[in-house]
N, C-alpha and C positions, 0 to 999 in steps of 0.2 A: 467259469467251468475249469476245473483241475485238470492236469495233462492225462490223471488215472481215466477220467469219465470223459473225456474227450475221447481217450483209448476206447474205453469200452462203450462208448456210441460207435464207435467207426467198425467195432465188430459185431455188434448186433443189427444197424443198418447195411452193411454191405452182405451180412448171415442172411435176412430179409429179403434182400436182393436174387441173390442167388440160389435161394434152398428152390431144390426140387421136388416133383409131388411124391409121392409115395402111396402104396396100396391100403387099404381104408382095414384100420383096426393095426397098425404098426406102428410101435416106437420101435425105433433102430436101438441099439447099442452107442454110445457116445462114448469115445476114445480122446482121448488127451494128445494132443501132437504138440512139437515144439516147433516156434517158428523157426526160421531160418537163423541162424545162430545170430538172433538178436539178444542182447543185452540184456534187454527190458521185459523179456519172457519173464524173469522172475516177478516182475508188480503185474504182470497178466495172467499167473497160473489162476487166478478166478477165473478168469473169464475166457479160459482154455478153448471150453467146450460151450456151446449154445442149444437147447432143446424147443425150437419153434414147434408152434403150435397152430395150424390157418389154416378154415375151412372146414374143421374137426378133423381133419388127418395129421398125425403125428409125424414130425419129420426131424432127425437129426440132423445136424451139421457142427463143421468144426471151425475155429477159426479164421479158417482158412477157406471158410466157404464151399467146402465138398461135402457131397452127403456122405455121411455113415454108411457100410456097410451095412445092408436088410441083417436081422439079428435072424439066427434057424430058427427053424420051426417049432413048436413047441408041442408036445404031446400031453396026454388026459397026466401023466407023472408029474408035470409040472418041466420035464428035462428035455434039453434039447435034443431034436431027430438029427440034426447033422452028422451023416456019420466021416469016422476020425481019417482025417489026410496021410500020405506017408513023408512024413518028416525028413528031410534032407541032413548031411551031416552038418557040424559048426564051421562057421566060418571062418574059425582059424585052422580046419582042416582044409576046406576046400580051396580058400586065396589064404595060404599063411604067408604067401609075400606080401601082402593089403593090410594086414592086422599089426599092430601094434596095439599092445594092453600096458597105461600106467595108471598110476595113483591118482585117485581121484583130486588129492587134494598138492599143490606144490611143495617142495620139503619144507616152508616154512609153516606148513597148515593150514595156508588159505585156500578157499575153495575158489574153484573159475572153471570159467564157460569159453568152451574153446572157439575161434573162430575162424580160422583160416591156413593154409598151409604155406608158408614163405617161401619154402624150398621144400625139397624133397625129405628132409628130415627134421627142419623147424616146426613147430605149431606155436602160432599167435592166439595166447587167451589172455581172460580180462579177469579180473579179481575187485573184489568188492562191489559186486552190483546186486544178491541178494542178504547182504548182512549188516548194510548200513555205513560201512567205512567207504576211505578213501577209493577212490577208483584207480587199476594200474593196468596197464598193459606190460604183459611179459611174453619172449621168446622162450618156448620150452625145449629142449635137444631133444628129440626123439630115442636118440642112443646112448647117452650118458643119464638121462634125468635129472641136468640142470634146469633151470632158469636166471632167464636175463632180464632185468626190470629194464624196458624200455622206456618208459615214460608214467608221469600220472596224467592221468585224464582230467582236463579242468574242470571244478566242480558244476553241476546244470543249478544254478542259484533259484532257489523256490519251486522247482519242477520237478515233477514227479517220473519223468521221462531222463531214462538215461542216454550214453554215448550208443550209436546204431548205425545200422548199415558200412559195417568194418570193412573195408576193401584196401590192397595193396598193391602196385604197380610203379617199376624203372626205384625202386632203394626207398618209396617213400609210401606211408600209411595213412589212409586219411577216413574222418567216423561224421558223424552228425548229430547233433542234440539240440532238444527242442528249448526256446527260451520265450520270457516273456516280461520285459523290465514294465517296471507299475507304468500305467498310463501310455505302454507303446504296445505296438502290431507282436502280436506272434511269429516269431521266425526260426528256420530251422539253421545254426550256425553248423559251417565245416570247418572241420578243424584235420591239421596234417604234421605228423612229425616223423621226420627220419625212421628206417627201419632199426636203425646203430644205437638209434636212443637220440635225447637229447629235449627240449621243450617244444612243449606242443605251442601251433598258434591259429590263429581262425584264420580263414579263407576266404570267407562271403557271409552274408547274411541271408538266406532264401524267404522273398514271403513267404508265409503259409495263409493269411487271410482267412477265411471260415475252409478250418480243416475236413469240415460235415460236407464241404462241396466240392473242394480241390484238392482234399487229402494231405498227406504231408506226400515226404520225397521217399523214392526206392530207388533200384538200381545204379548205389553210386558206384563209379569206377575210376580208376586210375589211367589214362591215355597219354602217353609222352609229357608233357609239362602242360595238359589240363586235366581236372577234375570235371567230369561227367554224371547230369541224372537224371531223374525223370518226376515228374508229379505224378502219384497213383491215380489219379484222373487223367492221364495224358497230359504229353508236352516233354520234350528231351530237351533239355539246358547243357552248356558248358563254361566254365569259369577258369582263368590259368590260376593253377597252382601258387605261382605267387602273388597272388589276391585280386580284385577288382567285380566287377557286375557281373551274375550270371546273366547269358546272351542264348537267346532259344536256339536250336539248330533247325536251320530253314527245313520247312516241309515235315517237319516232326509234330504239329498243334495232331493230338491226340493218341500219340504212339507213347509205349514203353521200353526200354531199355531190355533188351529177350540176354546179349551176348555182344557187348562191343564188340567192333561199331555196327553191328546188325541191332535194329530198332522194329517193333511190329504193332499191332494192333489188335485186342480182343473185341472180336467181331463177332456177338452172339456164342453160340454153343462151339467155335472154330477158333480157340483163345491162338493168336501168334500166326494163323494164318498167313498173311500176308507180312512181308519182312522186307526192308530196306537196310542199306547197305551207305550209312550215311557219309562216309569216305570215298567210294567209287562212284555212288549212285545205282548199283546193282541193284534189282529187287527177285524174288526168289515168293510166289506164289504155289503156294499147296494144294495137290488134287484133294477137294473134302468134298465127299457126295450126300446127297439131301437128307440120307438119315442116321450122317452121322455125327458124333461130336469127339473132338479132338484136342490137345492141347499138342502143340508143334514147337519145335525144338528150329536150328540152324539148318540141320540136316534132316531128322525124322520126324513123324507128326506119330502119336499113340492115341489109343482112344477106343469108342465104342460104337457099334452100330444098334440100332435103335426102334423098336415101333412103339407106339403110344397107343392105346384102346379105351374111352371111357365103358366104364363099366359100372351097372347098377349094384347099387349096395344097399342094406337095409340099416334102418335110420336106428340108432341104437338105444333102447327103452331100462329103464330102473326093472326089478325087479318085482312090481306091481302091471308090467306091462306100460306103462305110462313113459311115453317119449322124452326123453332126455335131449334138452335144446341146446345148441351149441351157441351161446350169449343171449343176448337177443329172438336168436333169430332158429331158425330150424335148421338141423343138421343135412348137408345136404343127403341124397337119393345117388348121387355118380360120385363116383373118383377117376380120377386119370394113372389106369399101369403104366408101367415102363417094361418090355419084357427085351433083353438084351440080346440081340442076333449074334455078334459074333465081338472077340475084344482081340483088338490089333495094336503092332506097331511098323510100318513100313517109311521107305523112303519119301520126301518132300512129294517129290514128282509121279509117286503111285507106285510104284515097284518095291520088290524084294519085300511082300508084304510076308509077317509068322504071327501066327496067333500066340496072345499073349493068355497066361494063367486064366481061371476063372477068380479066382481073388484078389488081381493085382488094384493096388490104389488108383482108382480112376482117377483122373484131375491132378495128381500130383508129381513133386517135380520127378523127375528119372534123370539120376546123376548119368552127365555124358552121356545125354540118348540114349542108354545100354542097359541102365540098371533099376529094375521096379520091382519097389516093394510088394510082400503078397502074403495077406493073411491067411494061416494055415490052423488047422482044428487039429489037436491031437486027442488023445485016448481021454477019458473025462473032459471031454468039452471045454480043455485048455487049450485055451487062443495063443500062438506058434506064428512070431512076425521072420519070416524069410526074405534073403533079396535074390531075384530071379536076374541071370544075365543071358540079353535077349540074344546076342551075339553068340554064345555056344550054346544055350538051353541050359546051363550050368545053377541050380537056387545052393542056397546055402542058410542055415537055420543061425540071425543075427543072436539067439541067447537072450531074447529080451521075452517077457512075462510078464503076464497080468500081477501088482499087489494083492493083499492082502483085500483091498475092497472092491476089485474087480478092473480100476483104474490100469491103462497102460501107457505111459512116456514112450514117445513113438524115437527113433534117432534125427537126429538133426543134420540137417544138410539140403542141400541145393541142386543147382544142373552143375556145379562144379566136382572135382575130385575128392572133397572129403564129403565122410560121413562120419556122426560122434553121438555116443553114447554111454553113460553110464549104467554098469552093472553091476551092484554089493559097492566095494568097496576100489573097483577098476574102472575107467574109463576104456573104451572100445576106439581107437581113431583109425580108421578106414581109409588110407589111399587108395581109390579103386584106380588112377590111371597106373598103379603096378599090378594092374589085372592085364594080361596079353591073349 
């Protein structure tokens, strides 16, 4: 199996996993998101988006395992009944201290993908990972619009998977890429080099073993003089920096990496629940009540509250009146709604609860607990992506837009302080922690 098809099993099986039901006679809308400013997004824009199909109910989902937004309503015109939202100003009106707009491309005209912010004015992006060339990391100034070629990335010899999960921490950089020499184990090497520049070198070897079962590694981070991660099936490892075996961290078999050194657990529809605190031994449990689901942060848990109802449907027939079966077998007679009570984000411990948007991204990340994305409709039934900050009530309309074929590139970013996206011929890089 190639690293590509290895990839795209792991997001069609884990899409499987998690796709939720949906009411009977809906395909959603399928929206394009970027992952987390990984690398290798470029050899994955196929397989962006997934459209499952189980039990004759249509259900979208994204890479990333959340469902789609329900699509509005549709009327006898064919056009959607949603009527138009009122749109907020631009975000460089509203946080022009968080905005910075440069060139999409570095003055020398290579294209890159940005990934992190070093300091308060650096941005760390990588070049050469959808056009075929070498791979670099460079230092961009945010204020001048230089660049600094930090390093080249070692080449991933026969692999289709690039350099991933870029994290920085105490002057040093360290990535991961997948390998696999003829005749040995697959493993995911880390490799680290100075923020100053200089040669890169590897770190460790990580099994990966059957990646369909144990996944490869995420949340790597940088902790004083070791390297820290996790297996997407659970398990938190740490390895020093200047090389040798990763060694599991006691009491971590099954947890992920939420926020060094806080470690948690996806426990059913309560993702991060429960959180330990693998330095003190603290652990830090969140009020989640029986009908709700939530994705929880260090500090706040956001989410949705929830009832289910199966409900009968009629089994849906050709045009002859003659029942239309779904494979085999007959389509079923029920579906299971979803009808949402209330969408919140409050503290760990149940306080200082505010109701959050009707269109905010359920399931997704919200940079610093504070900020969620929220799909907005304007006048012609143009989809309007805003970021809402839970902390003043404050949205702000990010400028991004559906293509030419209906496709939307969502920003990219994490629970950390940037956000990044491309618009025209600008990049968008978003410090939100110079929001106050």
């Amino acid at each position: 199996m190639t690293d590509l098809e290895d990839q795209l099993n792991r997001v069609l099986s884990g899409a499987a996993q998690r796709a939720p039901q949906a009411p009977a006679g809906l395909l959603a809308t399928v929206k394009t998101r970027h992952r987390r400013r990984r690398a290798r997004s470029a050899a994955m824009h196929a397989a962006a988006a997934v459209v499952l199909v189980a039990g004759g109910v249509g259900v979208a989902v994204s890479a990333m395992g959340a469902s789609a937004e329900p699509a509005p309503a549709v009327g006898a015109t064919g056009t959607a009944s949603r009527p138009a939202d009122r749109i907020p100003p631009p975000v460089e009106k509203v946080w022009p201290q968080a905005v910075h707009k440069i060139p999409v491309r570095l003055p020398d005209g290579r294209a890159y993908y940005p990934q992190l912010l070093l300091d308060d004015r650096t941005l760390l992006v990588m070049t050469g990972v959808s056009d075929g060339r070498r791979q670099f990391l460079w230092a961009f100034d945010l204020g001048t619009g230089r660049a600094r070629r930090i390093a080249e990335i070692p080449p991933t010899k026969g692999s289709a998977i690039f350099a991933d999960g870029v994290a920085a921490g105490g002057g040093d950089i360290v990535w991961w890429a997948s390998y696999k020499e003829a005749g040995g184990p697959r493993v995911a090497r880390i490799w680290t080099v100075p923020a100053t520049g200089g040669r890169p070198r590897p770190v460790t070897d990580v099994p990966l073993g059957d990646v369909m079962k144990q996944g490869h590694i995420n949340g790597l981070a940088v902790t004083g003089s070791d390297v820290v991660f996790a297996y997407e099936k659970g398990g938190v490892y740490r390895v020093p920096l200047s090389g040798g075996s990763p060694q599991r961290v006691e009491g971590t078999e099954g947890y992920h990496v939420l926020r060094w050194p806080w470690v948690g657990r996806h426990q059913g529809k309560a993702v991060f629940r429960d959180l330990l605190n693998v330095e003190t031994g603290e652990r830090r449990d969140a009020v989640v009540k029986a009908d709700e689901e939530v994705r929880c942060g260090v500090e706040r848990c956001a989410g949705v509250a929830v009832r289910y109802e199966t409900v009968k449907v009629e089994r849906p027939r050709d045009r002859s009146g003659k029942e239309i079966r779904c494979g085999a077998r007959r389509c079923p007679d029920t579906t299971r709604v979803q009808t949402i009570l209330r969408r919140f984000v409050r503290d760990r411990d149940g306080s200082h609860e505010r109701e959050l948007p009707r269109n905010f991204q359920q399931g997704d990340d919200a940079p610093l607990e504070r900020f969620f994305k929220v799909d907005l409709m304007a006048p012609g039934n143009q989809s309007v992506l805003t970021l809402y900050d839970a902390d003043t009530g404050t949205s702000a309309d990010l400028g991004v837009r559906p293509d030419a074929q209906g496709g939307m590139a969502y920003p990219d970013g994490g629970l950390d302080r940037l956000m990044t996206y491309p618009i025209k011929n600008e990049m968008y890089v978003l410090d939100l922690a110079a929001i106050k």
